[in-house]
C-alpha positions in Angstrom: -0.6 -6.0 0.2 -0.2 -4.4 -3.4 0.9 -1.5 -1.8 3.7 -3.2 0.9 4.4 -5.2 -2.5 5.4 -1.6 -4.1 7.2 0.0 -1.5 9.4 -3.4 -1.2 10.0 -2.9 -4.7 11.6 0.4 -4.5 13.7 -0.7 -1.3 14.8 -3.3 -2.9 15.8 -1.3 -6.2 17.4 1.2 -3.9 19.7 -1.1 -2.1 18.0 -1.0 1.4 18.8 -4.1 3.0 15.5 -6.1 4.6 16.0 -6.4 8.1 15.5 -9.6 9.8 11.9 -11.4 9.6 11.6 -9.4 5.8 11.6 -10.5 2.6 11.1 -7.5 -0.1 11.2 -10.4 -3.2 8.3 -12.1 -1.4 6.1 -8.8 -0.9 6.7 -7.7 -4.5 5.8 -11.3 -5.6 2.4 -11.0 -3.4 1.7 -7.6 -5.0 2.1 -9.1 -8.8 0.0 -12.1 -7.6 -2.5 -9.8 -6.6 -2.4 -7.7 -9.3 -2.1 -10.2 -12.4 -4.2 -12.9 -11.2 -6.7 -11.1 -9.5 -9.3 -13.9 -10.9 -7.6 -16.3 -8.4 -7.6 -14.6 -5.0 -7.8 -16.6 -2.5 -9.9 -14.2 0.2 -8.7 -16.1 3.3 -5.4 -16.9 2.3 -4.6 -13.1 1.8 -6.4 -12.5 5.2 -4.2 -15.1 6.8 -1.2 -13.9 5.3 -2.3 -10.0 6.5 -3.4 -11.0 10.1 0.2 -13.2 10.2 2.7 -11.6 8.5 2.2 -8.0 8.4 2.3 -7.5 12.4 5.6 -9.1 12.6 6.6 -7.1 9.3 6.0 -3.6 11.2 8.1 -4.8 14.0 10.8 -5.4 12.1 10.7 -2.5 10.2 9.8 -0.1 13.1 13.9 0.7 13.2 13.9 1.7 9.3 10.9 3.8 9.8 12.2 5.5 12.1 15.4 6.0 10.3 13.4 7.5 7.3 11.7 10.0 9.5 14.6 11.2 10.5 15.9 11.5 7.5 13.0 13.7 6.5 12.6 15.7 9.7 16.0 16.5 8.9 15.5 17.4 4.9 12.6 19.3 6.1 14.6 21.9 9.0 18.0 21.8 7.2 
C-alpha cells in the first residue's frame, strides 16, 4: 500500500487523470496513514482493504499500464 500510495502521488502530481474505480488522493492518504501512524495499524483492515480494493484497482488501471509500456518500448527502440 505505501508503495501504490507513492506511485498515486506522482500521477497525481503529473496530471494523469485516475480512471474510473481510482482514487490517487485516497491511495496517497493510505500510504501516509501507514507511514505516520504505523503504531495504529489495523492488520485486518489493511488486509481487507488489499484483498478488496487492489484487484479492482489493477483492472482499472490495466489500460494506463499498458499505455506506459508503450511509451517505454517506444523510448527504448526509438
Amino acid at each position: 500500500m505505501m508503495k501504490v500510495g507513492e506511485a498515486a502521488n506522482r500521477l497525481a502530481k503529473m496530471g494523469v487523470l485516475e480512471p474510473d474505480g481510482v482514487q490517487w488522493a485516497l491511495a496517497v492518504a493510505n500510504r501516509n496513514f501507514l507511514i505516520h501512524q504505523y503504531d495504529q495499524i489495523n492488520r485486518s483492515l489493511t488486509w481487507l482493504t488489499l484483498s478488496r480494493d487492489l484487484p479492482a484497482w489493477r483492472r482499472s488501471l490495466q489500460a494506463l499500464t499498458a499505455e506506459a509500456r508503450g511509451v517505454i518500448d517506444d523510448a527504448e527502440n526509438g
